[in-house]
N, C-alpha and C positions, 0 to 999 in steps of 0.2 A: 469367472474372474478369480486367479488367486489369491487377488489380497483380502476376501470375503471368503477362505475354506477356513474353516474352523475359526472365524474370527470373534475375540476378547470382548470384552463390553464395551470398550475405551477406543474407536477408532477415530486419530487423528488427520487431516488431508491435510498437508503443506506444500509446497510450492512457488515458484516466482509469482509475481502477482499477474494476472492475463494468461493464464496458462488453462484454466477450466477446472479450478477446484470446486467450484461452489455447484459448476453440476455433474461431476464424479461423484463431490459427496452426496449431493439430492441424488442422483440416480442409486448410489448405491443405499441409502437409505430407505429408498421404495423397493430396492430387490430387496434387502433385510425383512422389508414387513410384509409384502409380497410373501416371504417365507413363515407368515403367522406369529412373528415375533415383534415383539412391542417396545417401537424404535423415537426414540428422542434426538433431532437433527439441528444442533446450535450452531452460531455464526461467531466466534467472538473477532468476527474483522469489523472497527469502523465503518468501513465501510460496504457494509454486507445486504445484498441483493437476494437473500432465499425468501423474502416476500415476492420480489417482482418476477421471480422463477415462477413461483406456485401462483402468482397474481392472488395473492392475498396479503391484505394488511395484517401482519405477525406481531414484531416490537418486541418489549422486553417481558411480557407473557408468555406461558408455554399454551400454544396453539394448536389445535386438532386439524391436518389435510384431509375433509371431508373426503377426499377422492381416491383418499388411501388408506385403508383404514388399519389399527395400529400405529399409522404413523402421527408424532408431533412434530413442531417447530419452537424455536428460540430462539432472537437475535438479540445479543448483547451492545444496545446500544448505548454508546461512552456515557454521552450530556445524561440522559436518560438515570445511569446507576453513578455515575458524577451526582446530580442532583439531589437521588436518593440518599447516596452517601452521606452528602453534607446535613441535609435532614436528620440523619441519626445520631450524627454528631452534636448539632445544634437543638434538637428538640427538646431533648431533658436538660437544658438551662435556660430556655426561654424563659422570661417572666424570672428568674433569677439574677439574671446579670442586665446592663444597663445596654440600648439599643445600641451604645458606641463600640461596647464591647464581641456585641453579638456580630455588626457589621466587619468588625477585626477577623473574628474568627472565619465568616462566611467568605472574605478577601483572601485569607491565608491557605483558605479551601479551596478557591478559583484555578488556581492553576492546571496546567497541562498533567503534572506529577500527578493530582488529585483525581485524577481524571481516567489514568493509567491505571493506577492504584484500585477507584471503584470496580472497572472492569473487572482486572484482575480479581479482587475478591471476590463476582458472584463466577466468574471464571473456576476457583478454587471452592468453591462451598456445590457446583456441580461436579467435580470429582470424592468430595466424602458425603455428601448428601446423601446417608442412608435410606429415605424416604423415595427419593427419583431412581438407588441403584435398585428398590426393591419393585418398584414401578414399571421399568424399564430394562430390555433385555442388552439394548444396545443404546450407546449415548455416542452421535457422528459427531466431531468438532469441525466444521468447515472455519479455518482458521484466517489469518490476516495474514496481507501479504511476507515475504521471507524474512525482511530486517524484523516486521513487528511479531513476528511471531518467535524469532528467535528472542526478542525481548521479553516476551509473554513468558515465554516458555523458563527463561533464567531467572524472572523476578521470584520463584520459589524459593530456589536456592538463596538470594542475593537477601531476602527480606530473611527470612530465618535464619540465616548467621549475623543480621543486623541486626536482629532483637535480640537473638544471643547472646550478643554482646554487651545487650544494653547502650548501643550509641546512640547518638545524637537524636535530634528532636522530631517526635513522635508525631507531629501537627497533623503528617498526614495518613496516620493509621487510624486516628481519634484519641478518643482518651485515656492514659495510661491504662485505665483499669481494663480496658479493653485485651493489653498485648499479648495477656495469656492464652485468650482463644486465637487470636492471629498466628502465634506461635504454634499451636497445636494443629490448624486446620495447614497451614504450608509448610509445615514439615510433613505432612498426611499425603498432599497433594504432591511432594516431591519425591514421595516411595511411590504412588499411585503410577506417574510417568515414568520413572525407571522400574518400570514392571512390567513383562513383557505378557505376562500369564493375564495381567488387566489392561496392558494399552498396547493397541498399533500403531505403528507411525505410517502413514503412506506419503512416498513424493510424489508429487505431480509435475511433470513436465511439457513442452514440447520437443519434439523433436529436431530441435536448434541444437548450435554449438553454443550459445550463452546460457541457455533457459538450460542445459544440463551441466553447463560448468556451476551453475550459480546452484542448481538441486542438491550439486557437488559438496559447493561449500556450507550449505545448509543441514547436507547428511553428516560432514566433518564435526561442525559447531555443534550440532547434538549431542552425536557421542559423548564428545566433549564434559557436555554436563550428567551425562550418565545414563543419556537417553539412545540404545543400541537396536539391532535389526532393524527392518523395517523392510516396505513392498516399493516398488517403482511403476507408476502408469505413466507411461508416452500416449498424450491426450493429442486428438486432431491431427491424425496421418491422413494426408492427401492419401486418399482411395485411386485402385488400379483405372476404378469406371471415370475417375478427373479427366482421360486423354489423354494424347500426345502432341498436344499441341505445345510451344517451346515456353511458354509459361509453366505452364502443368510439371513440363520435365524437368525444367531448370527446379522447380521447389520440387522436384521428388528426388533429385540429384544429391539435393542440400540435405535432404531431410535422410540420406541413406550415409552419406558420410559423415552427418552428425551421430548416428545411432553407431555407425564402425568403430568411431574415435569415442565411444562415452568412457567417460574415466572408470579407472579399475574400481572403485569401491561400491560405484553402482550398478557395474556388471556383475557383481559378484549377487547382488537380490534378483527375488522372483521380478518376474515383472508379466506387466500385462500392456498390449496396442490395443492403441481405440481409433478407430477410424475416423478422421472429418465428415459430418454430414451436413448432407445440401443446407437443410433446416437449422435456424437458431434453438438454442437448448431451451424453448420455454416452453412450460406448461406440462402436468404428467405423463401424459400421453408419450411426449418427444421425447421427456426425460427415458421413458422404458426402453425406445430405439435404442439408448447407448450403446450398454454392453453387446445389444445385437449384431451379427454381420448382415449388410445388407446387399444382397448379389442383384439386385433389381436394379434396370437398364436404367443408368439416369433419366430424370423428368424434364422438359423442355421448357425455358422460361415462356411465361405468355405476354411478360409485357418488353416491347422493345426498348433499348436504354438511348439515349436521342441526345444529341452535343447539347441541347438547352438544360438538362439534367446536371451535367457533367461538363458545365462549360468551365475553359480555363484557368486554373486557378492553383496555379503556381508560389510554391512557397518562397520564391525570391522576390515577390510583389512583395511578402512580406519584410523581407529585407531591404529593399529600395525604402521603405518607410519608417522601417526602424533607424537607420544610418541617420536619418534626418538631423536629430536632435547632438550627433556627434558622440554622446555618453547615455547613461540611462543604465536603468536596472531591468534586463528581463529575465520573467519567472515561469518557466516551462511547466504547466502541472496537470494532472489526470491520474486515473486510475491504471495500478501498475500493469505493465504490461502492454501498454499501449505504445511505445518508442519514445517516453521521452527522452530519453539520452542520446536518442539518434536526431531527435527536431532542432534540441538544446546545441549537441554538438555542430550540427551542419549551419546554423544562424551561425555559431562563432566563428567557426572559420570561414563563410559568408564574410562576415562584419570586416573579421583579421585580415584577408586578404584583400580586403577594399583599403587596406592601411589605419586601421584604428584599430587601438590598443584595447586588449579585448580579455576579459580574465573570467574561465570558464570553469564553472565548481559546481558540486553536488551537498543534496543532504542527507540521500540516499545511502542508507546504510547497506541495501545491495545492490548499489549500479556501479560501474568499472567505467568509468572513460577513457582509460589507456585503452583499455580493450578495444574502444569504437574508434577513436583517433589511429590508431596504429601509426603514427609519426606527428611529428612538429610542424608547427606553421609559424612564420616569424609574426611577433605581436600578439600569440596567443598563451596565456600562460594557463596551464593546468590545475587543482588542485583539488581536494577532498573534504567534506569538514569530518575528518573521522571521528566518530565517536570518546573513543577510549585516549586517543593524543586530545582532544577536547578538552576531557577531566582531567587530564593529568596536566593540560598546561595551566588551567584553570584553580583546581588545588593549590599547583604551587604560587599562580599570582595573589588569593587571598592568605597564604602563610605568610610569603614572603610581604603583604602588604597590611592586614590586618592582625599579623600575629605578628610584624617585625616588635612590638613593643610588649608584649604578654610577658608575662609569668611563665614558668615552666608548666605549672599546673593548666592553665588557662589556655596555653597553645596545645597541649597535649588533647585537652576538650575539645577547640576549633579543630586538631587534624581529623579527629573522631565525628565529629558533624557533618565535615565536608567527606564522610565514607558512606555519607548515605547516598540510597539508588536516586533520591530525589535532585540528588547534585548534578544528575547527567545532562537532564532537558536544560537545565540552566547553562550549562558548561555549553551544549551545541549549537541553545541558544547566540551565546556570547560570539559564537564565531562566527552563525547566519549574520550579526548586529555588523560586525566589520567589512565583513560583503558587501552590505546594504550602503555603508558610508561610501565606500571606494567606488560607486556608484554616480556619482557627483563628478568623476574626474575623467571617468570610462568604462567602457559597454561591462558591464556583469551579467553573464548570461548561468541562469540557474537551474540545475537541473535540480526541480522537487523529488523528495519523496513518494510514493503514493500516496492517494487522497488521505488518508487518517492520519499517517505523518504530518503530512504538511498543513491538515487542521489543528494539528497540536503544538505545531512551531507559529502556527499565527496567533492562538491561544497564548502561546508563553509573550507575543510580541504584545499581543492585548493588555496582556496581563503585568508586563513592564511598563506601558503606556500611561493605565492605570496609578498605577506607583507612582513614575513620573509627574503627574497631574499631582496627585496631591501633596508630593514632597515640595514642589516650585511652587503653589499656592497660585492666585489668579495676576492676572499682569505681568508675568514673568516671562519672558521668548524662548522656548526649548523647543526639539525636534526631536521626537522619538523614533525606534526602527517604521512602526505602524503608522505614522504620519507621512512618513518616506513611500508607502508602503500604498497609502491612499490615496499619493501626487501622481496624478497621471502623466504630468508630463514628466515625471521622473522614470515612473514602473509601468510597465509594460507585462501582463500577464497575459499568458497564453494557454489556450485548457488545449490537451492533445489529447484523441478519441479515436476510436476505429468504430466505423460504419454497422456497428452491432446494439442489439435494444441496452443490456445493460452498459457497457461502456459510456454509452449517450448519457441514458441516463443519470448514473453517479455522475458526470461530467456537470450536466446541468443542477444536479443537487450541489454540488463544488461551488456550481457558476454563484446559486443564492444565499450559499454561505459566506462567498465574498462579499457579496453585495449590502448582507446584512452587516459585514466588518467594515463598509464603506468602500470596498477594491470592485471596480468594475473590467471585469474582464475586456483585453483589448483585442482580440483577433482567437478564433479557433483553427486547428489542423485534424483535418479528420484522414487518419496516415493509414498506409497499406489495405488500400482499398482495393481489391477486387475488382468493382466497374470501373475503377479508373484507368483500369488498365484492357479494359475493353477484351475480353477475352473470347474463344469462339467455341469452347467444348462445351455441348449441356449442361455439365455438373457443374462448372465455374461460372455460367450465364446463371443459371439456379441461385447458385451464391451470389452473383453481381445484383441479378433483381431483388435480391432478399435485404440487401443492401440501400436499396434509393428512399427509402420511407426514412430511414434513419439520415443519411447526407438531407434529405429535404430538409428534415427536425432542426439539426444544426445548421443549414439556412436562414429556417425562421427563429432562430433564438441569437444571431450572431450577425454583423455588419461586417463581419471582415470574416473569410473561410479560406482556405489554402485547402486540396486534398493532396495528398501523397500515394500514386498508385502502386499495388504493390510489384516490387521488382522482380525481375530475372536473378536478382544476384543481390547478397546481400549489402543495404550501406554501410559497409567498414573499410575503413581507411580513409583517408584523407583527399584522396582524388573522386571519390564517390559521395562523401560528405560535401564535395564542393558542388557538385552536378545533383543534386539534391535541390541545393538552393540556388541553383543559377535562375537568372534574368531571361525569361522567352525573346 
């Protein structure tokens, strides 16, 4: 593999979400230690699965792979150093300040920002941590899906010219006395990343035309912040041994004109193919197959896949049902990677061409729906919540509303408050809150972020709910985004998964994290399935049986299931988004 010849201490995997970063980075973690070098392999994605790889419980302890020796583990989970966080904040006043006060400060701590923030700092305290670079030969970051990693990656820069500054209020760094070592450790960690002598970057892709435009813009956005070269792996190329049957060709077809057309900037890097194999990526053993090539005659499934398995289940059932109510909110969500932007998009224009007014948006700091739409549909209107028009419409509605009456002094403060990183979740929040309302009139179909995002946009709604509640006091009649949120006959949430252990998985972690917020999930789409598509080569029968244990799982966790088999051709455009969701 080239992007392991002489490599740094520091190697990074990024990627779309669903593309196979978490076992590029585990496999190549095990070649690293494999090579007698003594390898450290962290997760900083919410929602990160290098337990359920290795089938061990890891967390936010550094963990020894009995099975590999040399190697560790680390997953950075949010709630987990969220928690910690606020403990360090609030420990040394315990017993000092008065219960009501300690309660203030623990509420001001709640938030999604706070949450982000933890991460990030034991995120940065593993890039100067003299004691783990003296420990360890190599430190793997299997990181969070694109948008969130691009956020991970800019809050060094973004926090150290904020405290530079000395702006606005500190609540979620902790306590003043604190800011001088914050100040030191990320400015540390932002020479550390723009060092190419201590950090790699690798992209991860597939061999798609989006999954490398989007690598595209993720290798752009880097640079950007000062972070250059880097390696390219094309993860999960259909192998020559898949056949010639017209499935097979048609995705080797796709897969050869996405790789012709990759934009210049990532033709210009090394790169490395890794071939699809029959087998799911668990366990070390499977993980060591990767980088291997494997010239061995495909295996022949043994169990036959039977209509009762794979009986039909059509995602336009699911729009015969949704229509019912006329209006409603629904929330397309899953671990990224999986299509929700194609499940979101094809419900809408479903809905739009049944004649209901239909208003289809993202939160998705990397999904394109122009891109999957490729035309207009009458009744359906498009939009984005982009981030950065977010903050800035939002800045200017508290200047212009709570500084229309300031001082000079006093507005020049509020513009410097409202410069902090922590303004963003609120700002994107504010625009998810108007979605949510316009939802009472008609259809709002929403395409989520992936899983960690879209826990930390329900977080910030929790978290406004909260406030709400105790600013109106008891007897008072208010409806917050989160109450909208927990009407089932308003919201309509949909978890979207592919037929693989961890997608299920995190899906169903997703499912009890709703449930714990009061949101019960109302229908599953388990998309581009393999066996649904009944295929007849070896290698794809392989793949279709490795498949039914997972379809069965979301059987038994789910009363309503739609599969989506995977196509011949991709669904983009609007005549293809329709036949998606047509009515058998």
């Amino acid at each position: 593999m080239k992007f392991l010849d002489d490599a740094p201490r520091f190697l990074f995997f990024t990627g779309k979400g669903g593309v196979g970063k978490t076992s590029v980075a585990s496999a190549a973690a095990i070649e690293l230690a494999g090579r007698g070098l003594r390898v450290l392999l962290v997760s900083t994605d919410p929602a990160s699965n290098i337990g359920q790889v290795f089938g061990l419980t890891i967390g936010n302890t550094v963990t020894l792979i009995p099975e590999v020796p040399g190697l560790a583990a680390l997953e950075i989970d949010p709630e987990q150093a969220a928690e910690a966080y606020r403990e360090r904040i609030i420990a040394p006043v315990r017993g000092l300040l008065p219960d009501s006060e300690l309660a203030a400060i623990a509420e001001g701590l709640s938030g999604s920002c706070t949450t982000e923030v933890a991460s990030f700092d034991e995120f940065t305290n593993l890039l100067t941590d003299e004691t783990l670079i003296d420990v360890y030969d190599h430190i793997v970051f299997d990181t969070a899906p694109t948008g969130h990693t691009i956020r991970l990656l800019q809050l060094p820069g973004s926090w150290t010219e904020f405290l530079d500054a000395g702006k606005g209020d500190p609540s979620c760094l902790g306590p003043l006395s604190g800011l001088e070592k914050h100040k030191r450790v990320y400015a540390a960690a932002v020479s550390c990343l723009a060092d190419s002598s201590r950090t790699r970057l690798v992209l991860v892709a597939r061999a798609q035309a989006a999954s490398l435009a989007e690598i595209d813009r993720t290798f752009l956005e880097l640079q950007h912040i000062g972070i250059t070269g880097g390696f390219l792996v094309i993860n999960g190329v259909l192998p020559a041994k898949a056949g010639t049957e017209p499935l097979a060709a048609a995705v080797r077809d796709r897969e050869s004109a996405a790789m012709a057309a990759i934009p210049e900037a990532l033709a210009a890097l090394a790169r490395d193919i890794l071939e699809l194999k029959a087998a799911n990526m668990m366990g070390v053993e499977t993980l060591r197959t990767l980088f291997a090539p494997d010239d061995r005659p495909a295996a022949t499934a043994t169990t036959a896949i039977t209509p009762v398995e794979l009986e039909d289940a059509p995602l336009g059932r699911f729009v015969d049902e949704l229509e019912q109510a006329g209006h409603g909110l629904i929330l397309c969500m899953g671990k990224g990677g999986v299509g929700k932007t194609t499940v979101a998009a094809s419900i809408a224009v479903a809905l739009a061409q049944r004649g209901h007014a239909v208003h289809l948006t993202t939160t998705d700091p990397a999904a394109h729906l122009t891109d999957t739409l490729h035309g207009a549909v009458p009744g359906l209107r498009v939009s984005r919540i982009n981030p950065e028009e977010a903050i800035r419409e939002y800045r200017e509605h508290v200047l212009a509303t709570k500084g229309k009456h300031l001082d000079a002094e006093a507005y020049a403060a509020l513009a410097e408050d409202l410069m902090s990183p922590c303004t963003d979740e609120v700002a994107v929040f504010r625009q998810f809150s108007k979605a949510v309302h316009e939802s009472r009139r008609e259809f709002v179909v929403v395409d989520t972020a992936p899983t960690g995002h879209t826990l930390l946009l329900l977080d910030a709604t929790g978290s406004y709910h909260r406030e709400i509640s105790r600013q109106m006091g008891e007897g008072l009649a208010f409806t917050t985004p989160l109450m909208n949120l927990q009407d089932a006959a308003l919201t309509k949430v949909i978890l979207v998964t592919l037929a693989e252990t961890t997608p299920v998985l995190e899906a169903e972690e997703l499912k009890d994290d709703l449930v714990r917020a009061g949101i019960t999930p109302w229908g599953w789409v388990v998309n581009n399935s393999i066996a649904a598509a009944r295929p007849e080569e070896p290698f794809l029968k392989l793949r279709a049986e490795n498949e039914l244990p997972q379809i069965n799982r979301v059987r038994a966790l789910a009363s309503r299931v739609a599969i989506i088999p995977m196509l011949a051709t991709e669904p983009v455009g609007v005549k293809r988004l329709r036949a998606l969701a047509a009515t058998p």
